[in-house]
Backbone as numpy.savetxt, mean C-alpha at the origin, in Angstrom:
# Nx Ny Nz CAx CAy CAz Cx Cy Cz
-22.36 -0.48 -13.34 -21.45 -0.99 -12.34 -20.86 0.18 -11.55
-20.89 0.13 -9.93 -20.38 1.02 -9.44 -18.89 0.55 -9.23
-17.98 2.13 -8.54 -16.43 1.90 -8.21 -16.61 1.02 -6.94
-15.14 0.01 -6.88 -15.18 -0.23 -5.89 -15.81 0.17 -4.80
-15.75 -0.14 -3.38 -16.34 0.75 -2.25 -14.58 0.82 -1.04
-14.93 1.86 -0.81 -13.46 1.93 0.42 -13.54 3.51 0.27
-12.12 4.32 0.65 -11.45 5.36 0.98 -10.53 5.52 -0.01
-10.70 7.07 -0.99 -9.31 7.64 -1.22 -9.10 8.68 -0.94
-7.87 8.99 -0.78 -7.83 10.31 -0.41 -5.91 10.53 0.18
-5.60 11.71 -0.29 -4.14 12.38 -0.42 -3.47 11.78 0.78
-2.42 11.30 0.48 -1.57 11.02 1.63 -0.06 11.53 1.49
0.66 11.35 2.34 2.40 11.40 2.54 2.76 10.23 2.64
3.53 9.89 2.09 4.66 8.81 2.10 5.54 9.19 3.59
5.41 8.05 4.58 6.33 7.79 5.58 7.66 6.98 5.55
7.17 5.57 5.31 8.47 4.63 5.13 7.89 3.12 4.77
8.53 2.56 4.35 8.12 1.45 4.08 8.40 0.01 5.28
7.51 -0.72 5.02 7.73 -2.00 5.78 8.24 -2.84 4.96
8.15 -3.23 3.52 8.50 -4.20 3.25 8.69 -3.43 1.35
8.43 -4.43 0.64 8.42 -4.21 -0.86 6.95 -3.48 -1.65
6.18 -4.35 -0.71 4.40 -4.59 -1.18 3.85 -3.94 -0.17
4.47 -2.89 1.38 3.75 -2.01 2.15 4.04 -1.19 2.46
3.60 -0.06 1.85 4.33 1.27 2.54 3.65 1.63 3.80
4.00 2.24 4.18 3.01 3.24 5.53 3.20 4.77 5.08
1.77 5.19 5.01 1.54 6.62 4.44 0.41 7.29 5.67
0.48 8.52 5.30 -0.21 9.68 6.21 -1.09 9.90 5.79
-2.47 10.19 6.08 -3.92 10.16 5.70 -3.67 11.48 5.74
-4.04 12.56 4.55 -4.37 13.42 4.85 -5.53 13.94 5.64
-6.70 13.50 5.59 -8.02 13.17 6.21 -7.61 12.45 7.42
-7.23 13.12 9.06 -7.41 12.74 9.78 -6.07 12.08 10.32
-4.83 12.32 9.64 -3.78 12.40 10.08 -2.84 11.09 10.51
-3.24 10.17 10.37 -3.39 8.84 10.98 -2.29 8.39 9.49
-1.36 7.29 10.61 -0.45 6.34 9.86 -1.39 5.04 9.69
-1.21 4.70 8.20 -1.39 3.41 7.99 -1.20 2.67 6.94
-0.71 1.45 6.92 0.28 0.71 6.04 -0.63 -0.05 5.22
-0.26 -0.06 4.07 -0.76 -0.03 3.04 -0.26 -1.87 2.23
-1.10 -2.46 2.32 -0.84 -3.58 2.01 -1.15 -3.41 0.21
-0.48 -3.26 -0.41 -0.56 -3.11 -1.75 -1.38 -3.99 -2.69
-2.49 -4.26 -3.23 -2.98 -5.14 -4.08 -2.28 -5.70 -5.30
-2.48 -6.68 -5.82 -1.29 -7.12 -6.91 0.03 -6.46 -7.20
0.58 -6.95 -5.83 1.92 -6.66 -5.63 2.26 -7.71 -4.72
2.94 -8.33 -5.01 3.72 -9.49 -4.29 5.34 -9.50 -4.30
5.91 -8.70 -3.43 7.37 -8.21 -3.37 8.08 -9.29 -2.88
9.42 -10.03 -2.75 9.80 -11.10 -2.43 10.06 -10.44 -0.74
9.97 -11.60 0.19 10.13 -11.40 1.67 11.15 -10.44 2.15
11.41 -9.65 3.24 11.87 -8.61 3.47 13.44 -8.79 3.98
13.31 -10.70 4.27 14.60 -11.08 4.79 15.96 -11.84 4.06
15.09 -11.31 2.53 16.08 -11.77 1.60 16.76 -10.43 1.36
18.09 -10.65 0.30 18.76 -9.97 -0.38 17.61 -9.00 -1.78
16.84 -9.65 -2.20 15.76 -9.28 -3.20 14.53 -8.55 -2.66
14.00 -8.87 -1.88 13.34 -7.84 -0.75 13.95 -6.92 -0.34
14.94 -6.71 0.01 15.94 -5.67 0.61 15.81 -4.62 -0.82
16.51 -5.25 -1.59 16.12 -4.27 -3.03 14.55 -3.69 -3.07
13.59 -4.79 -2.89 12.72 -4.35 -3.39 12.17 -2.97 -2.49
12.34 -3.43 -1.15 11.93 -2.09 -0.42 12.75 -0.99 -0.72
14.00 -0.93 -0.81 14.83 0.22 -0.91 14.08 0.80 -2.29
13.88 0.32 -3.08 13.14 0.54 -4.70 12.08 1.43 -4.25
11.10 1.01 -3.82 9.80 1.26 -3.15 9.90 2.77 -2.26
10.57 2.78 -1.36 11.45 4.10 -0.75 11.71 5.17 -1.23
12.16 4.91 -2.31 13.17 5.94 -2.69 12.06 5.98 -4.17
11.42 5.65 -4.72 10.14 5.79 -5.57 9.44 7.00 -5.07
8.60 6.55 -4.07 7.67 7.41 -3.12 8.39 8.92 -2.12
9.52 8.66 -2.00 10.72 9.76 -2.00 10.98 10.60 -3.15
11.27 10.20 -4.20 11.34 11.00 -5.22 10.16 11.25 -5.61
9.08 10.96 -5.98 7.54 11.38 -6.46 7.15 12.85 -5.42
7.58 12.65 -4.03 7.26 13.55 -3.54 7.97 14.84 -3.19
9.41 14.73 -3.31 10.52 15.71 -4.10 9.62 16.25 -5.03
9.43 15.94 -6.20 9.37 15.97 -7.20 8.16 16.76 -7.11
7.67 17.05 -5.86 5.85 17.30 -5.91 5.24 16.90 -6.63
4.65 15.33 -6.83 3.92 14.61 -7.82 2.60 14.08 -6.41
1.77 13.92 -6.84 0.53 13.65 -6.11 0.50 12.81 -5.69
0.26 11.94 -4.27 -0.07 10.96 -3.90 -1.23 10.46 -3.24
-1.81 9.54 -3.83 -3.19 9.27 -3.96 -3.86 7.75 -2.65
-4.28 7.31 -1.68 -4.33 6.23 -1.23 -5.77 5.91 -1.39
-5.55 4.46 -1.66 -7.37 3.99 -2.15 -7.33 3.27 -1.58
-8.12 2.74 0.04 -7.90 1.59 0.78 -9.61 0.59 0.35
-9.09 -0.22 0.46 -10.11 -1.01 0.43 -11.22 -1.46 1.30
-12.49 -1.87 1.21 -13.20 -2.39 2.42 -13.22 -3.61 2.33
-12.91 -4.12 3.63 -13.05 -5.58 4.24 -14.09 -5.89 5.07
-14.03 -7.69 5.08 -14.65 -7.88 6.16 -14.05 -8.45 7.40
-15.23 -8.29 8.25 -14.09 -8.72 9.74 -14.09 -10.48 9.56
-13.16 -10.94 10.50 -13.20 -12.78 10.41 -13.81 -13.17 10.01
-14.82 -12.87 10.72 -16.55 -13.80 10.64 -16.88 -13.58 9.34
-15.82 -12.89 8.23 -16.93 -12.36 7.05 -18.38 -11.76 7.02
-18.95 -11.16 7.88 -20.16 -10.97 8.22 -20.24 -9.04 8.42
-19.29 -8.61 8.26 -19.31 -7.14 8.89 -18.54 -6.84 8.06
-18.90 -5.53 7.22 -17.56 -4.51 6.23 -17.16 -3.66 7.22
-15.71 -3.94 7.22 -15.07 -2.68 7.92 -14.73 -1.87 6.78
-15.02 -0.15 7.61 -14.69 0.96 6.63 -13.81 2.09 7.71
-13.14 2.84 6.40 -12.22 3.53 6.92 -12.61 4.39 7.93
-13.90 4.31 8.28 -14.49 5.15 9.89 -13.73 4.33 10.93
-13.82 2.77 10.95 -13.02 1.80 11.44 -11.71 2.46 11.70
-10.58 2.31 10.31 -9.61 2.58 10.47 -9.23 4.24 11.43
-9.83 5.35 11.29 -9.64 6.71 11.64 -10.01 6.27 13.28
-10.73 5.08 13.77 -10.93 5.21 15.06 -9.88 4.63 16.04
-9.02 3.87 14.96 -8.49 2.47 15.63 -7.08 2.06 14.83
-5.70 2.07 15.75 -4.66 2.17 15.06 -3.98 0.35 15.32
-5.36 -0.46 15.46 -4.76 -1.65 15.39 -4.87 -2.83 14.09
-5.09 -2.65 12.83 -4.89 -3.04 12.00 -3.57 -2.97 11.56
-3.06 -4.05 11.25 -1.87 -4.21 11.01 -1.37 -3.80 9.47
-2.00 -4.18 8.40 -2.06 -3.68 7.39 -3.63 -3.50 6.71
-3.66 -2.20 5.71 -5.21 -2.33 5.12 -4.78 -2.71 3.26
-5.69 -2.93 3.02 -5.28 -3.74 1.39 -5.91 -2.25 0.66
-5.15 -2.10 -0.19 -5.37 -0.95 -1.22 -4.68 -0.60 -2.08
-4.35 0.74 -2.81 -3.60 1.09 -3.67 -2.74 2.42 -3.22
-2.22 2.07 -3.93 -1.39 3.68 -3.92 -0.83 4.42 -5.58
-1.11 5.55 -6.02 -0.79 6.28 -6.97 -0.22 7.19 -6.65
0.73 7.41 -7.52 1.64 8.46 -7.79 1.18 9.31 -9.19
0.80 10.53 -9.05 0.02 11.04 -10.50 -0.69 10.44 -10.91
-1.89 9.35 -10.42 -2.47 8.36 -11.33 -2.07 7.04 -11.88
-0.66 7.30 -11.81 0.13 5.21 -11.84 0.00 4.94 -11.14
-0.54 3.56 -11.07 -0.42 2.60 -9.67 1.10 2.36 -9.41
1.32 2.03 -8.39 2.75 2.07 -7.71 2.70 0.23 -7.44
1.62 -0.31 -7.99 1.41 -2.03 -7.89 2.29 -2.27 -9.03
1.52 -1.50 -10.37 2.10 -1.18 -12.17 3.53 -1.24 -11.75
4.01 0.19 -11.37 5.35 0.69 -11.40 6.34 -0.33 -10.30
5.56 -1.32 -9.58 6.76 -2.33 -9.16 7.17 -3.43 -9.65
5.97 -3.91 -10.68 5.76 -4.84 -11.23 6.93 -4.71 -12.70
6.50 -3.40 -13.48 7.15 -3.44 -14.51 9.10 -2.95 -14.36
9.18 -2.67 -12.97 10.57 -2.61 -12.27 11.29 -3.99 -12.37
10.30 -5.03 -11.95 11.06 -6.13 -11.97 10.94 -6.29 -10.36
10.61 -5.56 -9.80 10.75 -5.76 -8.15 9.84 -6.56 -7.22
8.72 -7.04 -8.15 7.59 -7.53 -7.53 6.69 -8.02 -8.56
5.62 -9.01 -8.26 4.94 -10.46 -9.03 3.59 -9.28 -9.14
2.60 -9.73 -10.01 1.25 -9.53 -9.54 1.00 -10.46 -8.92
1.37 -11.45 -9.13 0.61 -13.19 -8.25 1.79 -13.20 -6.90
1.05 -13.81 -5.85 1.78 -14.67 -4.84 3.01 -15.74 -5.40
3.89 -15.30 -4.96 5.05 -16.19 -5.37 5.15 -17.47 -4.35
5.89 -18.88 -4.46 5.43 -19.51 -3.94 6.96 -19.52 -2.47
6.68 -19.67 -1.67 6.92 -19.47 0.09 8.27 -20.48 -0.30
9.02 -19.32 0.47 10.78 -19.99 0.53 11.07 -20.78 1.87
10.15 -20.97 2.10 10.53 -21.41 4.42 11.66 -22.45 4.24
C-alpha cells in the first residue's frame, strides 16, 4: 500500500480562520493557504465555543513556533466537481483561488486534528448544524 498522494512540506503558521482552519505559509513557494483540517470538526466560528476553539488553535500554533517546534503541512489531493480531474498542489502554487485545501497539519509529528480533539475543542465527526 502506498502513502496517501498530495503535498508535504514545512510551513509557518499565519492565523487562523476558524477552529478546524488555519492558514499557513508554504515554505515551497511562499504562498498562503488555509488548511481545512481533516477529522477536525471545530464548533462554528459564530458561537461562544468556536471563539474558544479558534483562540485554542492560535495560540497552539503560536506557541509550537516560539517554542521552535516543526511545522509540517500535508495537503491533500482532490478532485475537481466533475470528480473527473485530481487537482495537485502544482494547482494550488499556480492559483490563490481555493478557498480551503483539506489536509493536515503537525506540530513535531502530532497531528494538530489529535491535539484538538483530545483538548476538547473539536469532534472527529461532523457535528450536527445549529441554523
Amino acid at each position: 500500500m502506498h502513502p496517501p498522494l498530495g503535498f508535504t512540506g514545512r510551513c509557518k503558521f499565519s492565523y487562523c480562520r476558524d477552529g478546524d482552519t488555519p492558514v499557513v505559509t508554504l515554505r515551497l513557494g511562499g504562498m498562503d493557504v488555509a488548511v481545512r483540517l481533516l477529522d477536525c470538526w471545530a464548533p462554528e466560528q459564530r458561537t461562544a465555543e468556536g471563539k474558544e476553539s479558534t483562540i485554542y488553535l492560535s495560540n497552539l500554533l503560536d506557541d509550537a513556533e516560539e517554542d521552535g517546534l516543526q511545522l509540517v503541512c500535508y495537503l491533500q489531493e482532490i478532485n475537481d466537481r466533475d470528480g473527473d480531474h485530481v487537482i495537485d498542489i502544482g494547482d494550488v502554487l499556480r492559483s490563490a483561488t481555493f478557498d480551503r485545501w483539506p489536509g493536515r497539519l503537525y506540530i513535531d509529528n502530532q497531528d494538530v486534528s489529535d491535539l484538538m480533539v483530545k483538548a476538547g475543542h473539536a469532534t472527529r465527526e461532523r457535528r450536527p448544524s445549529s441554523r
